[in-house]
C-alpha positions in Angstrom: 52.7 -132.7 129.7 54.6 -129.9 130.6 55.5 -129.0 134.1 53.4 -125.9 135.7 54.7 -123.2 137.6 53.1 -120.7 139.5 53.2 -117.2 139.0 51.6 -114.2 141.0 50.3 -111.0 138.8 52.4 -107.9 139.1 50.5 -105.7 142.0 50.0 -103.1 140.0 47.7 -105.4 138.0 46.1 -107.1 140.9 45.6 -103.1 142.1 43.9 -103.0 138.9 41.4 -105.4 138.5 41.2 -105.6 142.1 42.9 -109.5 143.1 44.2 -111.2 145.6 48.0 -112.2 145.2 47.1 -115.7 144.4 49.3 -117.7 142.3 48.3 -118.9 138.7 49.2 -121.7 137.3 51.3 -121.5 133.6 52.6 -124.4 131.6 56.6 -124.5 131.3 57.6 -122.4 128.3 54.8 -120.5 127.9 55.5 -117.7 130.2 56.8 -115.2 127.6 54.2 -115.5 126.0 51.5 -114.8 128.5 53.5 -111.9 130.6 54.7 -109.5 127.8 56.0 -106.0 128.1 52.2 -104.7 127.2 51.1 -107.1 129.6 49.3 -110.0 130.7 47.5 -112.2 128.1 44.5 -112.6 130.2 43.0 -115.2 127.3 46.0 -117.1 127.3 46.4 -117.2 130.9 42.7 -117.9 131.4 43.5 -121.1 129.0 46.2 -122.3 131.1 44.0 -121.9 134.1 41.3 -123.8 132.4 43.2 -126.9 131.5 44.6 -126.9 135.2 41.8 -127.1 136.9 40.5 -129.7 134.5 43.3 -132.0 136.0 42.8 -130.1 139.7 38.9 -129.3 139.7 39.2 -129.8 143.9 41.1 -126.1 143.3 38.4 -124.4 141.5 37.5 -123.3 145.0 40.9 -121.1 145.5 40.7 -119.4 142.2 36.8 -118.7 142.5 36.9 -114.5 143.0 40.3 -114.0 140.9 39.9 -116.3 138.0 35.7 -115.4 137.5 36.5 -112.0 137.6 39.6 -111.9 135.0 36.9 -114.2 132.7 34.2 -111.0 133.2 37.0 -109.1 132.1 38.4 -111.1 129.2 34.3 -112.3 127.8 33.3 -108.4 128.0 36.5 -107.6 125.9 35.8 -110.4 123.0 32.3 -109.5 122.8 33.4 -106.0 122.2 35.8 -106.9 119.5 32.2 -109.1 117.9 34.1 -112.6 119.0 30.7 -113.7 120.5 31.6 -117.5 120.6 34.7 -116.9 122.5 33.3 -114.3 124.3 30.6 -117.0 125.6 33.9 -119.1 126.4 34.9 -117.1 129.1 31.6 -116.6 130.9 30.9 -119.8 130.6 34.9 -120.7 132.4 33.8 -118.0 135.0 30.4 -119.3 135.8 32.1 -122.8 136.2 34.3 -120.8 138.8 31.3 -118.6 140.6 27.8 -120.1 139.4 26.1 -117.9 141.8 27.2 -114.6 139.6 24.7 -113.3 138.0 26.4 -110.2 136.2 28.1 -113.2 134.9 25.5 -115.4 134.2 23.8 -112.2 132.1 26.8 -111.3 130.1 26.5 -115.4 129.1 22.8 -115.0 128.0 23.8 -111.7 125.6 26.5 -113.6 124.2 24.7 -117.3 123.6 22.2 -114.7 121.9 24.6 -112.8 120.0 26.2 -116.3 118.6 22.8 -117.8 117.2 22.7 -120.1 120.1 19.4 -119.5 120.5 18.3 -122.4 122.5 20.6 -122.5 125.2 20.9 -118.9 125.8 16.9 -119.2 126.8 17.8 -121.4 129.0 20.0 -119.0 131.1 16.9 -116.6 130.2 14.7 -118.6 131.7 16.9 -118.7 134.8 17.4 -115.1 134.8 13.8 -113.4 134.5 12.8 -115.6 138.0 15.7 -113.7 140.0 14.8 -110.2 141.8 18.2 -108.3 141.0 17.3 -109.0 137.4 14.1 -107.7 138.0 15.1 -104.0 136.6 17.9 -104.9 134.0 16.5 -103.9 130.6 19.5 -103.9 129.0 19.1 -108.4 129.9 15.4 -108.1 129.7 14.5 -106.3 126.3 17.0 -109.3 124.3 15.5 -111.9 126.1 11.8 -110.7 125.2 12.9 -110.4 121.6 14.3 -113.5 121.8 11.2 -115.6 123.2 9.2 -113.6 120.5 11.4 -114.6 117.6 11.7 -117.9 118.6 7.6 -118.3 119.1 7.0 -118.0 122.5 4.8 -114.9 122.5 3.9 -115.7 125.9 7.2 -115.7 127.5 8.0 -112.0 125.6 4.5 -110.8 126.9 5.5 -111.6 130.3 8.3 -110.3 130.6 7.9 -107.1 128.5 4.3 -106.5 131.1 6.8 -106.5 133.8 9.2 -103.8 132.3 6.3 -102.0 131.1 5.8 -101.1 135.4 8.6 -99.1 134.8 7.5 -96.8 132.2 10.0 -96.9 130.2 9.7 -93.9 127.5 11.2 -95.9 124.3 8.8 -96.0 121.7 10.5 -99.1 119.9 9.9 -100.7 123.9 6.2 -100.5 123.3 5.6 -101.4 119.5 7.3 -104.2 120.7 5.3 -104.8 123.6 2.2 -103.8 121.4 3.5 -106.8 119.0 3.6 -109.6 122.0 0.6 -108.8 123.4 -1.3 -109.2 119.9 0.4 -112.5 119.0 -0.9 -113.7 122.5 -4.0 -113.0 121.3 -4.6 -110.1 123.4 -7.1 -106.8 122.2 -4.2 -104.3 120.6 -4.1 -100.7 121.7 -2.2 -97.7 120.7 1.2 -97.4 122.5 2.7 -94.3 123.9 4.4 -92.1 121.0 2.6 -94.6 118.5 0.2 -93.2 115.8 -2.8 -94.2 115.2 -4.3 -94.5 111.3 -7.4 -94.4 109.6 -7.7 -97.3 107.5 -7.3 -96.0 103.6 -10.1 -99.1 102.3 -12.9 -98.3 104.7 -12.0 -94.6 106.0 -13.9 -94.4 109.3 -17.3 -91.7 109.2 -16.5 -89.0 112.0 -19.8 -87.2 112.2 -20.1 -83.4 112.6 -20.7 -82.6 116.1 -24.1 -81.0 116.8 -24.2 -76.7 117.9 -25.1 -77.7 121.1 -23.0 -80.8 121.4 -20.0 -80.8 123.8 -16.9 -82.7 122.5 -14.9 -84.0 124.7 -11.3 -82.9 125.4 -10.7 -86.6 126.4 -8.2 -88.7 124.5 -9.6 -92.5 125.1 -5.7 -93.7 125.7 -3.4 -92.5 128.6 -0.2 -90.8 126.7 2.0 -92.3 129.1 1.1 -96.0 129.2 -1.7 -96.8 126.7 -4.6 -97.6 129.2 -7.8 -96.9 127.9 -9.4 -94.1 129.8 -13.1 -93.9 131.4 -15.4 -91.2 130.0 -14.7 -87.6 131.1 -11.2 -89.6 133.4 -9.2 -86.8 135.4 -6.5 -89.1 136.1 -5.3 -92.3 134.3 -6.4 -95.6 136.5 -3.5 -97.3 135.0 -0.7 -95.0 135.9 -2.1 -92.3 137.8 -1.2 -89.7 135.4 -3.5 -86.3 135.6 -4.7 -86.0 132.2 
């Protein structure tokens, strides 16, 4: 085994990203290859780090803020470039650093997702929905409801997409896909904001001619903004509270 040196980032790159001076650990021979005049090789470095620990894991404890957030950094950047497994890698190495982060432990999710590892990354899913500053992160929340749904747990997707559906959010691909969870669980469809509504072409529906004297209604029997179904003659929508 080679012999390890330490060797502290310049400070314009601990400036940077934000670090504390603390020392990381690189294998003999390998430091040309790591600091290089375009700079640090934050994979390869993270590596190095990595094995140490594996032979030190009483240090994980010191390199907790500086190595977790250079693995953010360094997961983010190889999901970008479509590595997904190695992306998963590093979030996975900075979790093992800072378990508690959960900007982390989301990024992990997306990726486990975007590698076809279906099964664990609704795991960390399942972790994720139960924690409050999750609570508003669509960007986490609309995958994961996809990924229940395709994976046949309708109920899971439901849940989570009622929740998001508090919000309001105004994308109409958000609620055919809500529409779509709530009728595999079994539950009576309705039209979705921005969704059209059609006449079946077998058995096209009889709309009678209103009477002289008849009043129509103005009414639409769906609020616009969320889908609740309206009460006769309703001024303001008892799902939302939108005037109508």
């Amino acid at each position: 085994m080679s012999p390890i040196r330490f060797y502290s980032l310049a400070e314009s790159v601990r400036n940077q990203f934000n670090l504390s001076p603390i020392p990381f650990p690189v294998s003999s021979g390998r430091e040309n290859e790591i600091f290089t005049p375009q700079g640090v090789c934050l994979d390869l470095l993270l590596d190095e780090l990595e094995d140490y620990l594996r032979a030190h894991p009483e240090e994980k404890f010191f390199y907790k803020e500086a190595g977790s957030k250079l693995a953010a950094l360094e997961g983010i950047r190889q999901g970008e470039d479509g590595f997904h497994e190695q992306a998963a890698h590093y979030f996975e190495l900075g979790l093992a650093l800072d378990p508690e982060n959960l900007a982390l432990r989301c990024n992990y999710a997306l990726a486990l997702q975007s590698s076809g590892r279906n099964d664990e990354a609704m795991r960390q899913y399942r972790f994720l929905i139960g924690q409050p500053a999750v609570s508003g992160q669509f960007l986490v929340l609309i995958p994961a409801a996809k990924l229940f749904l395709d994976c046949g747990d309708p109920v899971t997707a439901h849940q989570i997409l009622k929740h998001c559906a508090s919000f309001m959010p105004v994308d109409n691909e958000f609620w055919e896909l809500y529409a779509e969870a709530r009728q595999r669980c079994g539950i009576k469809p309705w039209t979705a904001p921005g969704q059209k509504k059609y006449l079946s072409a077998a058995n096209p529906a009889v709309i009678p001619e209103p009477q002289e004297k008849e009043k129509v209604s103005a009414k639409k029997n769906f609020c616009p903004a969320c889908g609740n179904r309206l009460k006769p003659e309703a001024r303001f929508c008892g799902g939302c509270g939108r005037a109508l």
